[in-house]
C-alpha positions in Angstrom: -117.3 -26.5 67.6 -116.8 -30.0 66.3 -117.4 -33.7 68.1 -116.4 -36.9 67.2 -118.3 -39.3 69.0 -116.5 -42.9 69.3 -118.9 -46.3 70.7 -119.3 -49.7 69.1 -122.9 -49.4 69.9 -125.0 -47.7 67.0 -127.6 -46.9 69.8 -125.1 -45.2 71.9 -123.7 -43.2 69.1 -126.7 -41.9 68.4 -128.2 -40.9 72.0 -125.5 -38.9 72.6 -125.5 -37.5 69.1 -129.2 -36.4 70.0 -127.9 -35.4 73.4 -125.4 -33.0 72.3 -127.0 -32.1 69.1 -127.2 -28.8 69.9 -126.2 -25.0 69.3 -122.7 -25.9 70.9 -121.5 -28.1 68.3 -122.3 -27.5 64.9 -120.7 -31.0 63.0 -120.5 -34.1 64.6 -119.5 -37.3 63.2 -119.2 -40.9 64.0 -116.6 -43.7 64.7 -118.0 -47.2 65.5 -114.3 -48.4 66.8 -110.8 -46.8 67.6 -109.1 -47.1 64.7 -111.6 -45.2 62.6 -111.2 -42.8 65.7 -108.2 -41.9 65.1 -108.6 -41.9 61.4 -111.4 -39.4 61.6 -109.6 -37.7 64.0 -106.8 -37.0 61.5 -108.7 -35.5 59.2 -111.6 -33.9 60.9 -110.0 -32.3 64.0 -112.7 -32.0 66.6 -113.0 -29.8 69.7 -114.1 -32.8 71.7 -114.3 -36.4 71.4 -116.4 -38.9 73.5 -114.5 -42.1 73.5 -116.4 -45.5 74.7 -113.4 -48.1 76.1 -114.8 -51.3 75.1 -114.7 -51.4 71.1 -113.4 -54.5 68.5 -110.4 -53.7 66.3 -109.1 -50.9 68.8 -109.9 -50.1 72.1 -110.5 -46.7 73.8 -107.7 -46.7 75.8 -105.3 -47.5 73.0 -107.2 -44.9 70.8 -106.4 -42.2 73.4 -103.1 -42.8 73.4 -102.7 -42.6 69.4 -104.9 -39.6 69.5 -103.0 -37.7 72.2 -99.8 -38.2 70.2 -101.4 -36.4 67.4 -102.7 -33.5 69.2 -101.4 -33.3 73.2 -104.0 -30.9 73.5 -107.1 -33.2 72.3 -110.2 -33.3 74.4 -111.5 -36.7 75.1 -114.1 -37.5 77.5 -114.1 -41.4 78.3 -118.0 -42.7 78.5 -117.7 -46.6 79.7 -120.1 -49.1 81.2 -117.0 -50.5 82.9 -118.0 -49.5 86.4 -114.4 -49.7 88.5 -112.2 -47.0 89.4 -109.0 -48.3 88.0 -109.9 -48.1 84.5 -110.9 -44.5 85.3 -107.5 -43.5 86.6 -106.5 -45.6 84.2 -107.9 -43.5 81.3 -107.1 -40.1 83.3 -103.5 -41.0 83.9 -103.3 -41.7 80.1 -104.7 -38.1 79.1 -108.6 -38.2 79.0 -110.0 -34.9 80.2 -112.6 -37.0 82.1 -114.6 -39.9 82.7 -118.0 -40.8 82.6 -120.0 -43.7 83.9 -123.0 -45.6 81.5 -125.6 -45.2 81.2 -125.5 -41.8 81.0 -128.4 -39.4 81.7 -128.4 -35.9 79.2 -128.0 -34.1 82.2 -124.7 -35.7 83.2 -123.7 -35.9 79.6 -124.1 -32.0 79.2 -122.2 -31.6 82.7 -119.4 -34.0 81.7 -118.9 -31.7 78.7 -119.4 -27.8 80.6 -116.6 -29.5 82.5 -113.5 -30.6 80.5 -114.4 -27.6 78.0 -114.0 -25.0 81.1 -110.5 -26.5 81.9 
């Protein structure tokens, strides 16, 4: 399997690279902002993609949205620090598989994933 892990944040990128750097997904790569997002996602195809909201140049939202009209069948878990429940519907109602809350523990990382992959 194959992960494309999209979040301004270099440190963020990388825990959950280490976090899900596992047996499960044998290449991962990186996007610092949405529009490389969707670039990579062009071209590389992934199983899953972990998509932060908050990014310059494109948001997460507006990356899901490009991404989803690519591949309707695209899995894209939404990690954000923004804490209120709109933006989750929000990013639910506009096709994430799920969303989860920073700052994220490995454990609810791991579960966020066992979840929208056994959809």
């Amino acid at each position: 399997m194959k992960l494309l892990i999209v979040d301004d944040s270099i440190i963020m990128r990388r825990a959950i690279e280490r976090t899900l750097n596992s047996d499960r997904f044998e290449e991962i790569r990186l996007a610092s902002n949405g529009s490389l997002a969707v670039e990579e996602y062009k071209s590389f195809r992934p199983d899953v993609v972990t998509m932060d909201i908050t990014m310059p140049d494109m948001d997460g939202l507006t990356a899901v949205d490009l991404i989803l009209k690519i591949d309707s069948n695209a899995v894209i878990l939404v990690v954000s620090a923004l804490a209120d429940k709109p933006t989750a519907v929000e990013a639910v109602k506009r096709g994430a598989s799920g969303f989860l809350l920073k700052p994220i523990t490995v454990d609810s990382l791991q579960a966020a994933i066992d979840d929208i992959l056994s959809d």
